[in-house]
C-alpha positions in Angstrom: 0.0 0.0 0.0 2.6 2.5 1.2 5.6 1.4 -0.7 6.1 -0.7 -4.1 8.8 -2.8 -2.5 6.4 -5.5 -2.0 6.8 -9.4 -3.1 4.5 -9.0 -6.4 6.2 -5.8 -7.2 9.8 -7.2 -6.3 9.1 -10.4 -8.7 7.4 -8.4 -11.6 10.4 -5.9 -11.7 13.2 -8.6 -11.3 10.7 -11.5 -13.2 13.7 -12.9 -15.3 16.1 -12.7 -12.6 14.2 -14.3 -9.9 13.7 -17.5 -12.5 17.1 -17.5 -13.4 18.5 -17.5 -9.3 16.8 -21.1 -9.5 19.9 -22.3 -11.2 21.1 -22.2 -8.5 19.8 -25.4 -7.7 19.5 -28.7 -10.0 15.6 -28.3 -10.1 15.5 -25.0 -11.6 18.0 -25.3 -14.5 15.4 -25.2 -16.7 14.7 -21.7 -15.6 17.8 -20.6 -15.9 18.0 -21.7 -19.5 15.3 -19.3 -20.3 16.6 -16.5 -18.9 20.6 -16.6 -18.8 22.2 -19.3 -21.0 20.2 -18.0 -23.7 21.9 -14.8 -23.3 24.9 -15.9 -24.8 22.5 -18.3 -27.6 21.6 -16.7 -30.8 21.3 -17.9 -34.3 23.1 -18.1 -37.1 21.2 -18.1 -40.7 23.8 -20.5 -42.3 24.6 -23.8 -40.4 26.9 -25.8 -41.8 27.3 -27.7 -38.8 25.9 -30.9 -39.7 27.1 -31.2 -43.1 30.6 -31.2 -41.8 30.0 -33.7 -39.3 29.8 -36.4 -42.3 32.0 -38.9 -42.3 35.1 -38.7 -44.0 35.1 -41.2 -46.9 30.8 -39.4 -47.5 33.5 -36.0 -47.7 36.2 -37.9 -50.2 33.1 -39.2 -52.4 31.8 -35.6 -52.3 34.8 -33.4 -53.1 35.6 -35.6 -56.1 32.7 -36.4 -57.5 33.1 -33.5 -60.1 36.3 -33.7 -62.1 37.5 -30.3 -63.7 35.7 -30.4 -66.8 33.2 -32.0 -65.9 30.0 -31.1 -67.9 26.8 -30.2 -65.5 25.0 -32.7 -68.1 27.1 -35.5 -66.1 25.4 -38.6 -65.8 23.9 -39.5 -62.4 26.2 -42.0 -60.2 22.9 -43.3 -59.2 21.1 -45.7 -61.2 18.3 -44.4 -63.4 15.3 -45.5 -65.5 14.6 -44.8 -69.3 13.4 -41.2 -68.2 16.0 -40.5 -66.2 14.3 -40.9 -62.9 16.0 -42.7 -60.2 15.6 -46.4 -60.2 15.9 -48.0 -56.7 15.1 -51.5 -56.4 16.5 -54.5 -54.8 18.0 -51.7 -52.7 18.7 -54.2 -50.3 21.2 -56.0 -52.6 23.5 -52.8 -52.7 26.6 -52.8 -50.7 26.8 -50.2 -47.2 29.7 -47.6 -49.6 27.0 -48.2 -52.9 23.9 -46.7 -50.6 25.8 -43.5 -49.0 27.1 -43.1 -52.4 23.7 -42.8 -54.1 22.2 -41.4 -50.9 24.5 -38.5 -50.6 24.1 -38.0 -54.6 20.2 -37.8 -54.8 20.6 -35.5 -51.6 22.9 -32.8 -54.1 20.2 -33.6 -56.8 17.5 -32.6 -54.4 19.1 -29.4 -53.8 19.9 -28.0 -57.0 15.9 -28.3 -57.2 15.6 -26.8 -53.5 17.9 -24.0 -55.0 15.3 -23.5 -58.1 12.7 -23.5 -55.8 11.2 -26.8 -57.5 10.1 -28.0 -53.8 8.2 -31.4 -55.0 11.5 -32.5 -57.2 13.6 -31.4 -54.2 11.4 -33.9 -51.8 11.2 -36.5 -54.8 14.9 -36.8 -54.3 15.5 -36.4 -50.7 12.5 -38.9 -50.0 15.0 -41.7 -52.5 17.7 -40.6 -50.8 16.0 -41.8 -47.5 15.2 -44.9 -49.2 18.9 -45.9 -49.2 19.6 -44.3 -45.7 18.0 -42.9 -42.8 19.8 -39.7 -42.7 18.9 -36.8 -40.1 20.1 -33.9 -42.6 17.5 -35.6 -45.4 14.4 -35.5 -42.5 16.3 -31.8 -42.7 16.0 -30.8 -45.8 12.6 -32.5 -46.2 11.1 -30.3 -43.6 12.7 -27.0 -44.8 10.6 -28.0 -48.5 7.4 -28.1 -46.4 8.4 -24.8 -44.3 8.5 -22.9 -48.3 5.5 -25.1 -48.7 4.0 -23.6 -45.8 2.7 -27.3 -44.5 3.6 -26.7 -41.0 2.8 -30.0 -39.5 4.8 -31.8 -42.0 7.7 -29.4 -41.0 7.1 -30.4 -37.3 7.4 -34.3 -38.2 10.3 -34.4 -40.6 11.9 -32.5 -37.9 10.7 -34.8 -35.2 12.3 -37.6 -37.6 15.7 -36.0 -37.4 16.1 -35.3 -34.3 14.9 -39.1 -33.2 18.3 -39.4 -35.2 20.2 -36.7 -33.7 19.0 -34.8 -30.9 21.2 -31.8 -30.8 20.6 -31.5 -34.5 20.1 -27.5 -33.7 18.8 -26.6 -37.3 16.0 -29.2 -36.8 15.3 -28.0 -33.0 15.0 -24.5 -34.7 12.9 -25.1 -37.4 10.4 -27.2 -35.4 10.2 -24.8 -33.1 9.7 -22.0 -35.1 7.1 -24.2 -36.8 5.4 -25.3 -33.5 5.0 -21.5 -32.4 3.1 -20.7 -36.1 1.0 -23.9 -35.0 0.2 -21.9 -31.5 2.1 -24.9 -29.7 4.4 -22.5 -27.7 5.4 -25.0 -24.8 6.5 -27.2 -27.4 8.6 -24.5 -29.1 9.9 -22.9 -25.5 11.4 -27.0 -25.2 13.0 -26.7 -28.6 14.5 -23.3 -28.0 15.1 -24.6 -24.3 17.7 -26.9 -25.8 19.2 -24.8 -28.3 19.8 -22.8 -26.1 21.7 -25.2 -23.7 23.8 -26.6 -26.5 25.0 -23.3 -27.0 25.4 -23.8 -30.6 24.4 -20.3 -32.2 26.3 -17.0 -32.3 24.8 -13.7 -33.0 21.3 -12.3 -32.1 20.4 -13.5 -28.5 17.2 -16.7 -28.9 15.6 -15.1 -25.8 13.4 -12.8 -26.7 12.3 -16.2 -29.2 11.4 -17.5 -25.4 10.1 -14.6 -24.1 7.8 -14.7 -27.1 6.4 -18.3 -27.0 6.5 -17.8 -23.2 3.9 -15.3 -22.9 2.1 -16.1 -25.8 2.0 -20.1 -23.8 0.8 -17.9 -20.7 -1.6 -15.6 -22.7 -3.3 -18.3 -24.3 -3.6 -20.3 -21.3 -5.2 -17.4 -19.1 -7.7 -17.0 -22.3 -9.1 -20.1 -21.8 -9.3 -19.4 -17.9 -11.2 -16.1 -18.1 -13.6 -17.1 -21.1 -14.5 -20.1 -17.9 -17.3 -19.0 -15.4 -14.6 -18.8 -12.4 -16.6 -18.2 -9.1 -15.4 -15.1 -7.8 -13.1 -14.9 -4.6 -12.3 -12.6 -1.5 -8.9 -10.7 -2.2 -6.7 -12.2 0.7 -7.1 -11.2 4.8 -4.1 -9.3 4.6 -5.5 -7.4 2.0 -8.8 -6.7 3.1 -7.1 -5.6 6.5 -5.2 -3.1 4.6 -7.8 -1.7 2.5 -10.3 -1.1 5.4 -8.1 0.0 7.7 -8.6 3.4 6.9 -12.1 3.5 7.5 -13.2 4.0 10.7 -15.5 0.9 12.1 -19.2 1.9 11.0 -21.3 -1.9 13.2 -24.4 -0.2 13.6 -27.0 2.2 12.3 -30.2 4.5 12.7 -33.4 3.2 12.8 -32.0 -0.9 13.5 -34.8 -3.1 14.2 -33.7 -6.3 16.3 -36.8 -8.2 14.8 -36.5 -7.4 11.1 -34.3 -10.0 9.1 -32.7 -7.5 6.5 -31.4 -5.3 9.4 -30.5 -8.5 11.1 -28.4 -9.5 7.8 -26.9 -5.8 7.9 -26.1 -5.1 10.8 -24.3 -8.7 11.3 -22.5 -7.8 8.2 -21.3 -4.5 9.4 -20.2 -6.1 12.9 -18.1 -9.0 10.7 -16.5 -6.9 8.9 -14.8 -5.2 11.5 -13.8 -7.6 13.4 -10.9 -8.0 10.9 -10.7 -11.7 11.3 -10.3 -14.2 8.2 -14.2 -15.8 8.6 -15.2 -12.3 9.5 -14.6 -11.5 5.8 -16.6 -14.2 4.4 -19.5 -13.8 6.8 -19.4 -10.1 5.9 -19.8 -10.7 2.0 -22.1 -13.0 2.8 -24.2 -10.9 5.0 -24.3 -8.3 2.7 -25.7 -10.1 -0.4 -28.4 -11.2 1.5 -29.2 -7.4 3.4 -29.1 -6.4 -0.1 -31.6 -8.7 -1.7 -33.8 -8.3 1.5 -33.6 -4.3 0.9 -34.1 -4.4 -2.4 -37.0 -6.5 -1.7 -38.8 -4.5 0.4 -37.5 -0.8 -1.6 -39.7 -2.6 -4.5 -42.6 -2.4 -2.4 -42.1 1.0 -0.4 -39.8 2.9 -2.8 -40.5 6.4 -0.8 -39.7 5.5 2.3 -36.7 7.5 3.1 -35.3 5.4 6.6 -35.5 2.2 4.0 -33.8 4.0 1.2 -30.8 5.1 3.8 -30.5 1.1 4.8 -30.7 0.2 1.8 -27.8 2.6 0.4 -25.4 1.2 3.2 -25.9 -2.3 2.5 -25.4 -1.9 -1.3 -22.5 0.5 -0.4 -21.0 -2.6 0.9 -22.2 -4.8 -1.3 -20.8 -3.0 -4.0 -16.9 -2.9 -2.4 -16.8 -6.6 -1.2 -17.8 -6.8 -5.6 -15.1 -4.4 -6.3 -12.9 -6.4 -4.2 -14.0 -9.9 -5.9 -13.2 -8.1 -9.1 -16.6 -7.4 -10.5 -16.0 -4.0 -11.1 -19.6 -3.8 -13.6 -21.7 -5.3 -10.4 -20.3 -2.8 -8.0 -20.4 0.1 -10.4 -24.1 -0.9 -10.2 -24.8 -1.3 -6.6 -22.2 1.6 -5.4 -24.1 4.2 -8.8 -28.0 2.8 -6.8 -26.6 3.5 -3.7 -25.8 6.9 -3.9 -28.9 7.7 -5.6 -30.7 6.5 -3.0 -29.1 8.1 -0.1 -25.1 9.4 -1.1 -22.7 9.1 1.9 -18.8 9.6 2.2 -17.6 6.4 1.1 -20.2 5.8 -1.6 -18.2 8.7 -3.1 -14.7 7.2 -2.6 -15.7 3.8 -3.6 -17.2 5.0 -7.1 -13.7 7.1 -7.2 -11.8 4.3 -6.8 -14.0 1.9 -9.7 -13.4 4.8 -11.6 -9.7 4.7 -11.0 -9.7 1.2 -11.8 -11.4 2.2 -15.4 -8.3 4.2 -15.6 -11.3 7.3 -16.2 -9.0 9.9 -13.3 -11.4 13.1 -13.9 -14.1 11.0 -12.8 -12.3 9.7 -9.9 -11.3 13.0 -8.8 -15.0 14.2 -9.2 -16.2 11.7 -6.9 -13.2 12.6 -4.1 -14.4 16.3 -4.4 -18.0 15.4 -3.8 -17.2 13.2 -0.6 -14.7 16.4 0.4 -18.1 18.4 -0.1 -20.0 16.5 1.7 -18.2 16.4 4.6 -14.7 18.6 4.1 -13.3 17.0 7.5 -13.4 13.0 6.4 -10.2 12.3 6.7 -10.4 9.2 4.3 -11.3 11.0 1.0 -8.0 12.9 1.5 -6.2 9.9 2.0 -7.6 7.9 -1.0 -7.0 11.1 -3.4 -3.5 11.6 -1.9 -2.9 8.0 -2.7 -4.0 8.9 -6.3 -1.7 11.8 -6.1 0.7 9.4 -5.1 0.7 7.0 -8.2 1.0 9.7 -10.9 3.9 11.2 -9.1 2.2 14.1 -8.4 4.0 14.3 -4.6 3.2 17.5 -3.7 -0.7 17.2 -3.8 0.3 13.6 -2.4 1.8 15.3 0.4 -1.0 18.0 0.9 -3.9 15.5 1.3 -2.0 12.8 3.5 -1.5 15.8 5.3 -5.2 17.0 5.8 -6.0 13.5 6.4 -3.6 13.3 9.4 -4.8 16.7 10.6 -8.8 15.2 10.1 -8.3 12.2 11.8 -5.1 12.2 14.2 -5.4 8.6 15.5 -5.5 7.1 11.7 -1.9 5.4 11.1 -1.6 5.0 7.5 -1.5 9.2 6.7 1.9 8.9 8.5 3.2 6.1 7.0 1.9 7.3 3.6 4.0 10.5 4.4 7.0 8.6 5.4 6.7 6.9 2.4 6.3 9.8 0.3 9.7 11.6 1.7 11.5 8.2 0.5 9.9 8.6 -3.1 11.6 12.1 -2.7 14.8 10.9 -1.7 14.8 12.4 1.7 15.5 9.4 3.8 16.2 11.9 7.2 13.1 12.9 6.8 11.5 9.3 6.2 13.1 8.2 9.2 12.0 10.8 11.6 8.2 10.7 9.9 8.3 7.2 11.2 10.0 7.9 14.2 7.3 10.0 15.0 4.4 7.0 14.1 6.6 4.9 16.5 5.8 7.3 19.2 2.6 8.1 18.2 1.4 4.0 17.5 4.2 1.7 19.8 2.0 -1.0 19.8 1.2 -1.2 15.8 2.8 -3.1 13.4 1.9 -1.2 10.6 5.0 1.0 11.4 7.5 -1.5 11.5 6.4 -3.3 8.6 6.6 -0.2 6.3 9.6 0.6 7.3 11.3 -2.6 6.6 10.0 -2.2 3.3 12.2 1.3 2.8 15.0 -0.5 4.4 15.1 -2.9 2.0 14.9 -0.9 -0.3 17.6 0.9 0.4 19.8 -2.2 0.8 19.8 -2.2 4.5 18.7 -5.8 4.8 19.7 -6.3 8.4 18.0 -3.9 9.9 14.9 -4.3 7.4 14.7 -8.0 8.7 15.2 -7.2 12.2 11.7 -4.3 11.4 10.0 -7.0 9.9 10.3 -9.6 12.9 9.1 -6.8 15.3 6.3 -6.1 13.2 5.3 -10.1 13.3 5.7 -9.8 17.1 3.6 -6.9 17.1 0.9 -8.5 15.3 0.5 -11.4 17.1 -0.1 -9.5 20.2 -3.1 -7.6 18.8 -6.6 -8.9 18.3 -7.7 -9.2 14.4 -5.7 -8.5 11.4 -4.0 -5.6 10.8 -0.5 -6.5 8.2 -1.4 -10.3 8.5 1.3 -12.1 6.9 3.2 -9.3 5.2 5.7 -9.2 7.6 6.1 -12.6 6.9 6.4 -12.2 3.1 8.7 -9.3 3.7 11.1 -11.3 5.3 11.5 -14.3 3.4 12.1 -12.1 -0.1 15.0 -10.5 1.8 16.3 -14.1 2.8 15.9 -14.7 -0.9 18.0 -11.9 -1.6 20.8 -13.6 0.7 21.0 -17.2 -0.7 22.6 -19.5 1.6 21.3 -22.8 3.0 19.7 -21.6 6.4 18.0 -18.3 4.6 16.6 -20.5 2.2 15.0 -23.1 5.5 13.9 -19.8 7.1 12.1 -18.5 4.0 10.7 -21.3 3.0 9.3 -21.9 6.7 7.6 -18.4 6.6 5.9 -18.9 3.1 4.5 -22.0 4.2 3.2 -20.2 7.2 1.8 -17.4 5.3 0.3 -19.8 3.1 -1.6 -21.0 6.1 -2.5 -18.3 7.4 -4.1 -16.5 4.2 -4.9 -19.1 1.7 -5.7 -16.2 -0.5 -2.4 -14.6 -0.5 -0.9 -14.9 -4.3 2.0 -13.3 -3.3 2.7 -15.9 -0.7 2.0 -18.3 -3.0 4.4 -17.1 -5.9 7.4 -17.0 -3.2 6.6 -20.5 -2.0 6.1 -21.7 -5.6 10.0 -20.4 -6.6 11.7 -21.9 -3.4 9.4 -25.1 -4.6 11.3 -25.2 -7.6 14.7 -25.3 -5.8 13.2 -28.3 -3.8 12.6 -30.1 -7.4 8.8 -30.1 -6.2 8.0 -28.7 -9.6 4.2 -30.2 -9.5 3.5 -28.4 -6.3 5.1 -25.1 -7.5 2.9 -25.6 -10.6 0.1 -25.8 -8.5 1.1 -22.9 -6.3 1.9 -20.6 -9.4 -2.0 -21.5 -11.1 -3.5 -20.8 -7.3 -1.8 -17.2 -7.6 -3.2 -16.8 -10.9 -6.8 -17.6 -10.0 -6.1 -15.5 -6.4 -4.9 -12.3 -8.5 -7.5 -9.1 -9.1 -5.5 -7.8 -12.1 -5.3 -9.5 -15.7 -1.6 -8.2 -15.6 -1.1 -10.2 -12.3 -3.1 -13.5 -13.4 -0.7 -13.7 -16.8 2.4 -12.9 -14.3 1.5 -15.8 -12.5 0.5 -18.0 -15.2 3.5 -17.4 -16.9 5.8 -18.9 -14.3 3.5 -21.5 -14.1 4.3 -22.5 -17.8 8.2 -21.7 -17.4 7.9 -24.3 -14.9 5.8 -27.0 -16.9 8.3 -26.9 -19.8 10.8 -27.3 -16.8 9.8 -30.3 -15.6 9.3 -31.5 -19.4 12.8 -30.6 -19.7 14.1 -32.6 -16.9 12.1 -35.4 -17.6 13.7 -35.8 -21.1 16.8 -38.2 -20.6 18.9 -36.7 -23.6 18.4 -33.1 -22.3 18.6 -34.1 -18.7 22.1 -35.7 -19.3 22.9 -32.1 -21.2 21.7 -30.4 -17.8 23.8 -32.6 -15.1 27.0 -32.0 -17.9 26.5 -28.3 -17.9 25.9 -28.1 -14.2 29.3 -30.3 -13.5 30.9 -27.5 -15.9 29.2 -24.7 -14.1 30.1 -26.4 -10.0 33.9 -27.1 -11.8 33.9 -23.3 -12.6 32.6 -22.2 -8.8 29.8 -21.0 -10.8 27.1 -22.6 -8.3 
């Protein structure tokens, strides 16, 4: 909330190298292919590798099968029909030195028509030549016919048939996977490009933006097919929820209740749940509120003047509408938030609709509704913190400043103004003054965790990990000694990135231990869930870290955060598929022994 040194923030910034510091262990290799060794891969237009790798009498038949002189009329050393076609039978019969012979001269045949651009003569004689000898660089040259032919699945098997032969054939690994990514198979490409790039074999342009590519088209296509599903809609986690109402002063009754009537019933349990800050007070909250609001709306349908009914009726929906918002069903609470100021407009009515209006990316309409909560009350200390906050995100810090100030003056005992401000003099590079704005919400709040947490954050930031860690276990203390939720696990998460940051054997216990404690206590936390999920990977527990990366992606509000997570869940499927391949896995255990024999890991 107050600083952008969070976890998701941390791994969307540093998204290739947090996937490439799992090389350090044998599990994430794959990982690290993507986003380091293929630094150094790139490809070259003109291979020749292959050809050379012939064997030497195939290169003594080759370089003097034209004599000077020679006429290019020269008759075929192949034997030939009345039309000149080749003539293969009782192939069996021929001698080993009689096949290559042919074989390698309907191969040259094949590409003086591949050089015309006469594909079907060029695969007639490639496909003879294969007749005499199963040769990878035939499979090759048959697949580079269908690529001009634009029969991608035929390009995809004749490379599959060369590479059965020769599995670091690179120009066959390229092709099909440049093939495979036309055919919208991007895992299967991101494995191809996966290997080329850990044989090393290319020089020039770098392959990975080719992974980047077919890795976020693999993760864009994938969170397609998720969103076109009708995916029940969840509560954003505690620790969220904590944060976000935490500004708002608890509201758990209101005027004209009526101990006897269910919808007040429904409401005013709602209101008391909700404020308890507790995990099942959340869900009993959203719960209560759909059903006040389908009791109120009820009974407005049937005495639509009554003035006491519209007032209920504009809190519930008010609510209604956020815990929407918060599901991410910004259209349903655009709806109940837009009925519940017509009915009866109240404070945060107005800063809700200005933050759905935020969210639509529509700022003159958000700052329309902040001046029309300031209107209606110019002393709420909120509306000048959510507006700041706006302030805040377009860099606009001295506004920022003004209203986190004004909401401090409104409302004194409110914490977050003066972490917002302490936050603000960091953005500003005044770190004495950051330090003694939180020096002063120390004094003011010794028993809140919200200070300590924050500031851990800026330390962090700053590269003061020591004393950031040391913050962030006094914040966890401090938590635990309060009733209800007030940071919830993001001391917890705080931590074990910095641990992360420090790789050693006991940081990487510790941080492990408090993601799996985060993850327990706030099942909904996709940020816990994407830290656990990498240190998974290290643990070669790539199903669970899978598993872990999809929760996030169904957890996150954001389409940018779902195809964040969803992308690391792909990196690691092609991961796994990597290690379970025995070729490649040999290449990976030869390449780390390289790697430990250079004290690289």
């Amino acid at each position: 909330m107050a600083s952008d040194n969070s976890v998701s923030t941390f791994i969307s910034r540093n998204k290739t190298a947090i996937i490439a510091t799992a090389a350090a262990g044998t599990a994430a290799v794959g990982a690290y292919y993507y986003y380091r060794q293929a630094q150094r891969a790139a490809l070259e237009e003109d291979n020749k590798k292959d050809e050379a790798l012939e064997s030497s009498k195939k290169k003594k038949k080759n370089k003097n099968k034209k004599k000077s002189g020679e006429s290019a009329t020269a008759a075929p050393v192949y034997p030939v029909d009345e039309k000149g076609e080749p003539k293969l039978d009782n192939v069996e019969d021929l001698s080993q030195e009689l096949k290559e012979t042919y074989a390698t001269a309907l191969k040259d045949k094949g590409n003086e028509y591949f050089k015309k651009k006469d594909y079907d003569n060029a695969l007639k004689y490639y496909n003879c030549a294969l007749v005499l000898k199963k040769d990878p660089v035939f499979y090759s040259n048959i697949s580079a016919c269908y690529v001009s032919l634009g029969q991608l699945d035929k390009v995809v098997e004749n490379s599959t048939k060369a590479l059965e032969l020769k599995p670091d054939y690179s120009k066959a690994l390229l092709r099909r996977a440049s093939a495979n990514e036309s055919l919208e198979n991007y895992a299967d490409a991101m494995f191809d490009l996966s290997v080329l790039s850990l044989n090393g074999d290319f020089n020039g342009s770098s392959i990975e933006p080719m992974l980047e590519r077919n890795l976020n088209k693999q993760a864009m296509l994938v969170l397609k097919d998720k969103l076109g599903k009708d995916v029940s809609q969840q509560l954003p986690s505690d620790t969220s929820l904590a944060s976000f109402f935490g500004i708002f002063a608890p509201e758990t009754t209101f005027a004209g209740y009526n101990e006897k009537d269910e919808a007040d019933i429904e409401l005013k349990k709602g209101l008391e749940d909700l404020y308890r800050r507790t995990s099942e007070g959340y869900k009993l909250a959203d719960e209560a509120f759909k059903k006040a609001a389908s009791f109120f709306t009820n009974k407005l349908n049937e005495f639509p003047d009554d003035a006491a009914l519209k007032e209920k009726t504009a809190i519930t929906l008010e609510h209604s509408g956020i815990f929407r918002f918060l599901k991410n069903d910004p259209l349903g609470a655009h709806d109940d938030i837009q009925k519940a100021i017509e009915l009866h407009p109240r404070l945060n009515s107005y800063i809700y609709m200005a933050l759905i209006m935020a969210d639509k990316g529509q700022a003159e309409e958000y700052y329309q509704y902040f001046d029309k909560a300031i209107e209606l009350d110019p002393s709420y200390g909120p509306a000048y913190y959510h507006r700041g906050q706006m302030y805040y995100i377009t860099a606009q810090y001295e506004k920022a400043g003004k209203d986190f100030d004004k909401a401090k003056e409104c409302d004194e005992n409110n914490i977050f103004p003066y972490i917002q401000l302490a936050c603000l003099a960091y953005r500003e590079n005044k770190f004495d003054d950051c330090e003694t704005l939180f020096s002063e919400a120390k004094r003011k709040f010794p028993t809140a965790p919200e200070v300590p947490n924050f500031y851990a954050e800026i330390l962090g930031d700053k590269g003061d990990l020591e004393a950031a860690l040391k913050q962030y276990d006094i914040a966890k203390r401090l938590e635990e000694a309060l009733t209800g939720i007030h940071v919830g696990v993001a001391p917890l998460i705080g931590k074990a990135t910095l641990l992360a940051r420090q790789p050693s054997v006991e940081n990487f216990r510790e941080a492990s231990a408090l993601l799996e404690e985060a993850c327990r206590r706030d099942p909904r936390n996709e940020q816990a869930k994407v830290g656990l999920a990498q240190l998974k990977l290290q643990q070669e527990e790539v199903d669970e870290a899978i598993n872990l990366f999809e929760e996030a992606a169904n957890l996150a509000r954001t389409v940018d955060e779902k195809l964040q997570a969803t992308t690391f869940a792909e990196a690691a499927k092609v991961q796994k598929r990597i290690r379970s391949d025995p070729v490649v896995s040999a290449k990976i255990e030869e390449t780390l022994a390289a790697y430990r024999a250079q004290g690289m890991i």
